[in-house]
C-alpha positions as CSV (number, residue, x, y, z in Angstrom):
1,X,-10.5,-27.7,-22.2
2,X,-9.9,-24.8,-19.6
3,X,-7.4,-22.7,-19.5
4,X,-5.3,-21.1,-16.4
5,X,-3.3,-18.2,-16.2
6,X,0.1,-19.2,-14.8
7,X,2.9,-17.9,-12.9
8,X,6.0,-19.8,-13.4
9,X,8.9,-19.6,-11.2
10,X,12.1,-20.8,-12.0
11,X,15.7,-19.8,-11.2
12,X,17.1,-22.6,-14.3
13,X,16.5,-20.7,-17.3
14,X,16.4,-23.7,-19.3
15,X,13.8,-25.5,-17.4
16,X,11.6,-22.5,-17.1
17,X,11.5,-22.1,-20.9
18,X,10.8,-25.6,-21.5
19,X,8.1,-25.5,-19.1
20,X,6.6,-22.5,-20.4
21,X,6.6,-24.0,-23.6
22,X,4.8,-27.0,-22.2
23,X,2.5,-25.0,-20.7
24,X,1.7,-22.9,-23.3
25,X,1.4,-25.6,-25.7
26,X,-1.3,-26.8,-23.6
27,X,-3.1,-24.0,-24.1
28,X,-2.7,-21.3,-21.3
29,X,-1.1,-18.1,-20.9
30,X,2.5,-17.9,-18.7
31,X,4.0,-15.6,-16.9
32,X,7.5,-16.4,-16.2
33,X,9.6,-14.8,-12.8
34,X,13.6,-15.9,-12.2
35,X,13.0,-15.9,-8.4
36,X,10.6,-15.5,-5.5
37,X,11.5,-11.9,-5.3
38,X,10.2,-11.3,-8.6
39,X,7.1,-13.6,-8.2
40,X,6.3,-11.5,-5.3
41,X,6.0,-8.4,-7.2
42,X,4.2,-10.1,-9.8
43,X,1.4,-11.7,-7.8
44,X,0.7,-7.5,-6.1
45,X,-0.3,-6.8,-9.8
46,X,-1.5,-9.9,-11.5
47,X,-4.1,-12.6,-10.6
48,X,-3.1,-16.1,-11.6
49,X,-4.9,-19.6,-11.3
50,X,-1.6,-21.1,-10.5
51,X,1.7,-20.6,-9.2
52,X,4.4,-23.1,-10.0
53,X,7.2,-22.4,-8.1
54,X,10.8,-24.0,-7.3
55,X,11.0,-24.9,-3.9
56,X,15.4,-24.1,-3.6
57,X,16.3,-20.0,-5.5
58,X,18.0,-17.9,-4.5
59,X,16.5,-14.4,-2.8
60,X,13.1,-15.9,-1.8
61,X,12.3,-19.9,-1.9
62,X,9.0,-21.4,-3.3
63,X,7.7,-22.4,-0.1
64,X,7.7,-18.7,0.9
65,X,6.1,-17.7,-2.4
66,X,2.9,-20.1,-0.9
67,X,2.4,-17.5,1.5
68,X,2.0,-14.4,-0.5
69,X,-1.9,-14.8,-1.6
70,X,-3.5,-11.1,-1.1
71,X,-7.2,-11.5,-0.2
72,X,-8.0,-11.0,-4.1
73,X,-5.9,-14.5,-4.7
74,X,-7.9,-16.5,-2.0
75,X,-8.3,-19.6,-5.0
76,X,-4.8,-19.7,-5.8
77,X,-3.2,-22.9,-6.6
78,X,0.7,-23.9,-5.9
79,X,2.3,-26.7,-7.0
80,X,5.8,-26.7,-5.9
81,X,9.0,-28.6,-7.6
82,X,11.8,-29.6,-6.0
83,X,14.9,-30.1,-8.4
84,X,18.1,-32.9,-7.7
């Protein structure tokens, strides 16, 4: 199985530990930010596989966070959630 080096973001601390758990369970390594302002700095310093992101947070939205690949991220997945 392959592993991915993932960047969670989640403003629901509850669901973001419960994915992370999930994920890690599964066997990759997770990163966790609060909000799109924090995945932002992140993703200058880290390269990730994936980026799960919430698509409604406060400070900076999930759809926005899509548009912050730097030319060293060119392969970077999103997969975006969008909550009730």
């Amino acid at each position: 199985m392959s592993t991915a080096e993932i960047l969670l973001v989640e403003d629901k601390d509850s669901l973001r530990q419960m994915l992370r758990l999930t994920l890690q369970n599964a066997g990759h390594t997770v990163d966790e930010a609060r909000d799109g302002a924090e995945a932002r700095r992140m993703l200058n310093d880290i390269r990730y596989n994936l980026v799960r992101a919430h698509l409604k947070m406060p400070t900076f939205a999930g759809r926005r966070v899509a548009h912050l690949r730097q030319p060293c991220h060119r392969q970077l997945g999103h997969l975006h959630a969008a909550g009730g």
